[in-house]
Every structure is written in structure tokens, then in C-alpha cells.
C-alpha positions, 0 to 999 in steps of 0.5 A, spaced: 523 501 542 522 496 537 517 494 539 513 500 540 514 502 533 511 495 530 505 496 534 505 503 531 506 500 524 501 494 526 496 501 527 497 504 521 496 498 517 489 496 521 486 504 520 481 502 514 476 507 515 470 508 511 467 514 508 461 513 513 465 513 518 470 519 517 464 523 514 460 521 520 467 523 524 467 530 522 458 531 523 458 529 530 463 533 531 461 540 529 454 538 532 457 537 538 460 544 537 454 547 535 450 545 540 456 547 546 455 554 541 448 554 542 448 554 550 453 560 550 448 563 546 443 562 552 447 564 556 449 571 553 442 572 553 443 572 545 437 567 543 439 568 534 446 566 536 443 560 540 436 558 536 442 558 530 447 554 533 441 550 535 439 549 527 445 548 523 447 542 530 441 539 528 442 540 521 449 536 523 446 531 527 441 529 521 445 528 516 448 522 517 442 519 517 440 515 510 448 515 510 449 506 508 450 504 501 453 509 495 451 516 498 454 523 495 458 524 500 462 531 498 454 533 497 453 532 505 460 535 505 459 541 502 452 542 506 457 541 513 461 546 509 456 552 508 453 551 514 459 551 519 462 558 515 455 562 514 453 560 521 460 562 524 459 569 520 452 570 523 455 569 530 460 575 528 454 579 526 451 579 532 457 579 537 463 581 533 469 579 530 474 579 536 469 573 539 473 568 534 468 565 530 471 566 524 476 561 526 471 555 524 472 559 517 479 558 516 479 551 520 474 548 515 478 550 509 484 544 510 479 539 514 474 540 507 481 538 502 483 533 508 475 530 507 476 531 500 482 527 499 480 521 503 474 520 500 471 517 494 468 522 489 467 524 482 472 529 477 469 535 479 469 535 487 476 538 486 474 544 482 469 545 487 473 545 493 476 550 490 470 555 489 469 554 496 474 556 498 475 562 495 467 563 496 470 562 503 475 567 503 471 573 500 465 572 504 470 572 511 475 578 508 468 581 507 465 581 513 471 582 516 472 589 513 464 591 515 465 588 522 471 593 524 468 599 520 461 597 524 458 595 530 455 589 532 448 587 534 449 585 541 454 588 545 458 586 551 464 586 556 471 584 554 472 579 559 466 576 555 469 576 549 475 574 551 472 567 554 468 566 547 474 567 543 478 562 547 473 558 546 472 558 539 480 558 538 480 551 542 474 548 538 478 550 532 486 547 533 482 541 536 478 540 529 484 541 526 488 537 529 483 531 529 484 531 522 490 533 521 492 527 525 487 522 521 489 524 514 496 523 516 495 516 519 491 514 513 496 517 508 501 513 512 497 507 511 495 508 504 503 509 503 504 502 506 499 498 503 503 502 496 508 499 498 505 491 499 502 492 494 509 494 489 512 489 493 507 483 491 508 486 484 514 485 484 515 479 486 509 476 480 514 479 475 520 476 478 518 470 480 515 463 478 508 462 481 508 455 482 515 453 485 517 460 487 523 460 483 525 466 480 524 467 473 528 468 467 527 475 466 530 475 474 535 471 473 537 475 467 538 481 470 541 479 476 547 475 472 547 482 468 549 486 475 554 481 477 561 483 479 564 475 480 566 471 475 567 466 479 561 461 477 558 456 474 552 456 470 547 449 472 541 448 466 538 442 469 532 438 465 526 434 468 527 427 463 521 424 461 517 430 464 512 429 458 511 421 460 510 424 467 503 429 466 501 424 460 500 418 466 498 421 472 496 428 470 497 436 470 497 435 478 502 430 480 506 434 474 506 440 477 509 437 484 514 434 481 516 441 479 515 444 486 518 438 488 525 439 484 525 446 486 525 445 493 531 440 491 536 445 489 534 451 493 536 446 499 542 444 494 545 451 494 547 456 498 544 463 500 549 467 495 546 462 490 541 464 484 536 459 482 530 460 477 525 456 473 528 457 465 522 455 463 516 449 462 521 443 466 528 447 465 531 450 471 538 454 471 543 455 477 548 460 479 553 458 483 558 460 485 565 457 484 568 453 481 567 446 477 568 441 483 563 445 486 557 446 482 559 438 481 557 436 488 551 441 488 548 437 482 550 431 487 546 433 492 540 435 487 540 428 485 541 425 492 534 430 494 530 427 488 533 419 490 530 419 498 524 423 496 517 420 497 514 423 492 507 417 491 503 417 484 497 411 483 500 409 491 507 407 489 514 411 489 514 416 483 522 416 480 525 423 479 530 424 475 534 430 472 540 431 467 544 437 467 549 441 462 554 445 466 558 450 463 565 455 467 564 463 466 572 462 465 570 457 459 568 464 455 574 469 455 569 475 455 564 471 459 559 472 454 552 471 458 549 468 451 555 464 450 556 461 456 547 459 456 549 456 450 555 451 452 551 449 458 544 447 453 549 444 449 551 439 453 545 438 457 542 436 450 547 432 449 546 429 457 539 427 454 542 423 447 546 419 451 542 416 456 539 421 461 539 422 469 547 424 468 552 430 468 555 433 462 561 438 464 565 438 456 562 438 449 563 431 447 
């Protein structure tokens, strides 16, 4: 079942259709329509119904011609419209209203909104789908009440009324149906792509580009949703970081820093937090107590010893020092408080000497 549902999935995100191709879509279709009408004209014996089915078939055939590139699609669309409705309201003229073919009418009303949605257009062609279809309406209420006061042109028996009737009502749920089922695929489609799209965002704004670390926005709020008080803060440094860029580039600089952010994820557990602070500075959530955080930044530093980071064809030395601080060091377990401690000490980890772990304000 599972698996069903993510080929399902697989299939909305592959549906991209073009407005060529859902324009041509809906062209070929109300021709072949209008071409099948045509052959009922001929054999009813009713030559208008049959020539004029013909017409506006060509009329759809043709359109989709010169339909490449930038084209004015709601332009073609509106003609498909008309043509569709008018023809349809000729027919009931010359056979009359109980052969169905107002239904075409009623039908193109939601496959025009559903054309004008998923298509590209200007401002305007909402206001105008609008006009149409109230134009639409009037026109077939109209005919409507003429056609049962008069009578139509040609008269023929019942069962042939209700054969074209059924017909008609066929081709309509058909076309409708069509349509309603794309635009429920492509607003599917588009509604996850959204989604992607949100959720990529949403990891720019949180996380770090280059290590893919969270970023100090991220893991400030994160800390701000924590429940657990059980945790130490690890504010972590690269020393001689500026030595680094300035001798053997940008480049072998920026591996240094995937390099250590690979180091503490791999350090850390999964309930852990860790985030780029900014430039060569890191910080660690980790929960628990000190001892803990201790062997955590053990690890660290045994990752960056054994790593075969080369720069200029020999080993490039990697070292960190650190500043720790306990949230119940700080009564209130002030956040300020608390990044405050451990930059302290990690500033004094960096006085006295470097690659070193500082855990008291002395």
C-alpha cells in the first residue's frame, strides 16, 4: 500500500504540463467532439447542425497551430469558448432544447476557470472569465425560455432525442471530468513543489551553507523551546584560523571548517544541538552533565588529531580550544548568561596557550 502511494506521489511531482499542452488538451478535444456532432448532423439528415459542427471542428483543429513560443493563450481560449456555446445554442435552435446540447454550455463555465487558473496570463483575464460567463448564462437562460415557448426547426421523434441527449450528456461528464481531474493533479503537484520549496527555504534560513550546521538564529530558538535543564553549552573556536586562510587560501579554510563540523556531529548524539556561532566559532548543546560534555569535546579533538586533512602535499594540524559552561551553573539558567560564561572561558582557553578545554573562570 505503501508503495502504491509513493509512485502516486512520484506522479503528481512529474506532472509539469505546459500551457501548450494543456490548451492543445482541451482544442483536441471539443474537436473531436464537434467532429462526432458533425456526423450526427448527417445522419439526422440536418446539413446546418453538420456544416457547423464541421466549422467550429476546424476552427478547433486550427488553433493549435502557431501555438510555440509566447502566445495569448486566454485569447484562443475565449474563441474555444465562444464557439463551443454559440454552436451548442444553434444546435438547440435547429433540433431543440431536450437534445442536450446545452449541456456544453454549463460544462465550459468550470473547464474555462480550470484553463484560466493553470495558465499563464495577464490581470485582466480573471475579470473576463467573469464576463463570460455571466454572457453565458444569460445567453442559455434566454434560449432556454424561447425554445420551450417555440418549436424548433427540425422535428424529429423521441427516441432520437433521447439518443443525442445521452450523447451529449456523455461528452459533457466526460470533459468535465477530464479537467476536473488535471487541475486536481497539477494543484497537487503545485501544492508540493510549495512545499519543497518552503521547506528548502526554511533550511537556508536555519542552516549554515557551507557545513550544514545550524546557524545562530536556529539554535537560539531551538535553546529558547527547551524543556531540559540538563545540559552543557560547548562554544568551540578554531585556533589560528586566520594563519590558516592567509597561507594556504579561502578554499583549504573552508575544509577546515566542513572538516570540524563533521567532527562534532559525529562527536555528538542525535538529541544534541550543533551550529556554526559565526566565522570559526561553533556551539554545542549537549545534554547532560559535565563529565559528559567533557568526553564529547575528547572526541572532537581525537577527530580532528587522526584527520588526513593535506595542505601544500603535507598534513594540515587542526586544533580547537573550547569554553564550557553547566546551565546549572546560572540559577535561572539565563541564556545570555550562560553564552556569556563559556566565551569567557573559551577567550581564556585561547590566552593560555590554545587547543585546550576550559571548564572555570580562572
Amino acid at each position: 500500500m505503501r508503495g502504491k502511494r509513493e509512485q502516486f506521489m512520484e506522479l503528481m511531482d512529474r506532472i509539469n504540463m505546459t500551457d501548450r499542452t494543456r490548451y492543445s488538451f482541451l482544442a483536441v478535444f471539443l474537436g473531436c467532439v464537434h467532429f462526432l456532432l458533425a456526423g450526427v448532423g448527417m445522419l439526422l439528415m440536418c446539413l446546418p447542425l453538420a456544416f457547423s459542427n464541421l466549422f467550429v471542428a476546424a476552427v478547433d483543429f486550427f488553433s493549435i497551430c502557431g501555438t510555440k513560443g509566447r502566445s495569448n493563450y486566454f485569447v484562443r481560449i475565449s474563441i474555444l469558448y465562444f464557439a463551443t456555446c454559440v454552436q451548442s445554442l444553434y444546435s438547440c435552435v435547429l433540433l431543440g432544447w431536450s437534445y442536450g446540447f446545452s449541456t456544453y454550455n454549463l460544462v465550459m463555465i468550470p473547464v474555462m476557470l480550470a484553463m484560466v487558473y493553470m495558465m499563464k496570463h495577464d490581470g485582466n483575464a480573471s475579470k473576463y472569465t467573469i464576463l463570460y460567463t455571466l454572457i453565458n448564462c444569460v445567453a442559455t437562460l434566454t434560449f432556454c425560455w424561447i425554445m420551450y415557448r417555440g418549436n424548433p426547426v427540425y422535428y424529429y421523434p423521441v427516441p432520437t432525442d433521447l439518443r443525442v441527449s445521452f450523447f451529449n450528456n456523455i461528452m459533457g461528464f466526460l470533459l468535465l471530468s477530464c479537467f476536473c481531474v488535471l487541475f486536481i493533479l497539477e494543484l497537487t503537484a503545485n501544492r508540493r513543489k510549495l512545499q519543497a520549496r518552503n521547506e528548502e527555504l526554511s533550511r537556508l534560513a536555519n542552516y549554515d551553507e557551507l557545513t550544514q550546521l545550524r546557524n545562530r538564529r536556529s539554535i537560539l530558538s531551538k535553546w529558547k523551546s527547551l524543556e531540559r535543564q540538563d545540559y552543557c553549552v560547548v562554544m568551540g573556536d578554531v585556533d589560528d584560523f586566520k594563519k590558516i586562510n592567509d597561507t594556504y587560501g579561502h578554499e583549504r579554510g573552508d575544509e577546515v571548517l566542513k572538516l570540524i563540523a563533521n567532527s562534532m556531529s559525529s562527536a555528538v548524539g542525535a538529541t544534541n544541538y550543533v551550529s556554526r556561532w559565526g566565522g570559526e566559532e561553533f556551539l554545542m548543546i549537549v545534554f547532560g552533565n559535565i563529565a559528559y560534555a567533557l568526553k564529547v569535546v575528547d572526541r572532537i579533538q581525537q577527530n580532528l588529531r587522526i584527520s588526513d586533512l593535506q595542505a601544500d602535499g603535507q598534513k594540515l594540524t587542526v586544533t580547537m580550544t573550547f569554553g564550557l559552561c553547566e546551565c546549572s551553573e546560572v540559577s535561572d539558567g539565563n541564556i545570555d548568561e550562560i553564552i556569556r560564561r563559556a566565551d569567557q572561558r573559551l577567550y581564556l582557553g585561547k590566552t593560555s596557550g590554545k587547543n585546550c578545554i576550559k571548564i572555570r573562570d580562572e
